[in-house]
Structures are given as C-alpha cells and as structure tokens.
C-alpha positions in Angstrom: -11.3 -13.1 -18.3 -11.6 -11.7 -14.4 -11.8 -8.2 -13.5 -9.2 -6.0 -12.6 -11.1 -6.3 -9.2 -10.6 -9.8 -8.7 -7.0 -10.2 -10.4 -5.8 -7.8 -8.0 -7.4 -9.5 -4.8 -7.0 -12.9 -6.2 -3.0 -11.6 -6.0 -3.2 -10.8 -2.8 -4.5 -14.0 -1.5 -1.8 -15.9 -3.6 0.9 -13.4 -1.4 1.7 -10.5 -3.5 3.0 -7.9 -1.7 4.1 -5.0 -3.3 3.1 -2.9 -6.4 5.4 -4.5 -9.0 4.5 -8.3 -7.5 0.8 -7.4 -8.1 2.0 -5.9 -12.1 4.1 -9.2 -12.2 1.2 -11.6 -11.7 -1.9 -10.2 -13.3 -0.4 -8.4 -15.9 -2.6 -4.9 -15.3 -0.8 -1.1 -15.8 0.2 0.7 -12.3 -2.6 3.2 -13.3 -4.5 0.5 -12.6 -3.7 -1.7 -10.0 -3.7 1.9 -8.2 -6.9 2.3 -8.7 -8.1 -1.8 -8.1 -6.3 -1.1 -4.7 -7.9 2.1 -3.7 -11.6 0.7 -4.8 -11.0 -2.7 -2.6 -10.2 -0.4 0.1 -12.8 1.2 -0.1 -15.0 -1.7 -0.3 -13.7 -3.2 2.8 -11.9 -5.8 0.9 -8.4 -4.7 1.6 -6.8 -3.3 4.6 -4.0 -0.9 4.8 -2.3 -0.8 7.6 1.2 1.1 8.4 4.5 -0.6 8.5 6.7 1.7 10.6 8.8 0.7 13.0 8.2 3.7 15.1 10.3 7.4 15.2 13.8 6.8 14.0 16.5 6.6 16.1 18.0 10.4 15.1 14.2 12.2 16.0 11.5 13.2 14.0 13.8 15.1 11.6 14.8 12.0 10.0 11.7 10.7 9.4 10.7 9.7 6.2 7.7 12.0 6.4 9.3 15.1 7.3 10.3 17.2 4.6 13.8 19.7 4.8 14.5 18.3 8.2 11.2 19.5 9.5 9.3 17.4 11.7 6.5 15.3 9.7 5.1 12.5 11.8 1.8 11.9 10.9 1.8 13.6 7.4 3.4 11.4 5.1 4.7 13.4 2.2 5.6 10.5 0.0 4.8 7.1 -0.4 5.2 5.1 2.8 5.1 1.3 3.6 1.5 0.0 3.9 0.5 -3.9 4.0 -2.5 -4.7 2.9 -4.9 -7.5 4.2 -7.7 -9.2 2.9 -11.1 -8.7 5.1 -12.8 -12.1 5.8 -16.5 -11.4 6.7 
C-alpha cells in the first residue's frame, strides 16, 4: 500500500491533470488529494503555475476573479486554473 503522498505524485507523472483524474486513478477522497497536493507543494515536489490566457477581451470586469463586475486581477476569488509540475532535482 503507497501513501497518499506517492499515489498522488505517482498520478501526476502518469498525466493526471485535474482533480477528479487524480480521484479517478488512486482512489483517495477530494479532502484528501487536497491536502496530498498542498503538502507536495510545499515540499517542492509539485509546481503550480497559472493557466490564464491573460485579461479577457471585455476588461478586467469580466475576469473570472473579479467579483460583481469589480475589477479582481490578481485576487482570485474562486478556484482558478493551475497546472501542476513535477520538480526534478
């Protein structure tokens, strides 16, 4: 039996990319994939980086990280798109 650790990173490297893909092949609750993600982070096992595309065409007021039409870029308010990379030393 592997650690949530290693099921999770061991997913990664076998192209898992998203959330429910990672649930999908190692069989482990959101709660704690969450978590495995955030600790591999952390460890400098994974890297997030952002997927955006830049401001949208309509101005900041569209963008997904505004809230009521208010301008939010650089405060995400919700979940955005992140991919995440393995480190190799």
């Amino acid at each position: 039996m592997s650690s949530p650790l290693r099921a999770v990173l061991d997913a990664v490297d076998a192209g898992a990319r998203s959330r429910a893909d990672l649930g999908a092949r190692t069989g482990l609750r959101p709660d704690v994939i969450d978590a495995a993600l955030d600790h591999l982070v952390r460890m400098g096992r994974l890297e997030p980086s952002s997927l955006g595309g830049g401001c949208p065409p309509a101005g900041c007021g569209s963008c997904g990280s505004g809230v009521g039409g208010e301008p939010g870029c650089g405060t995400p308010s919700r979940p955005v798109l992140v991919q995440l990379t393995r480190r190799r030393p």
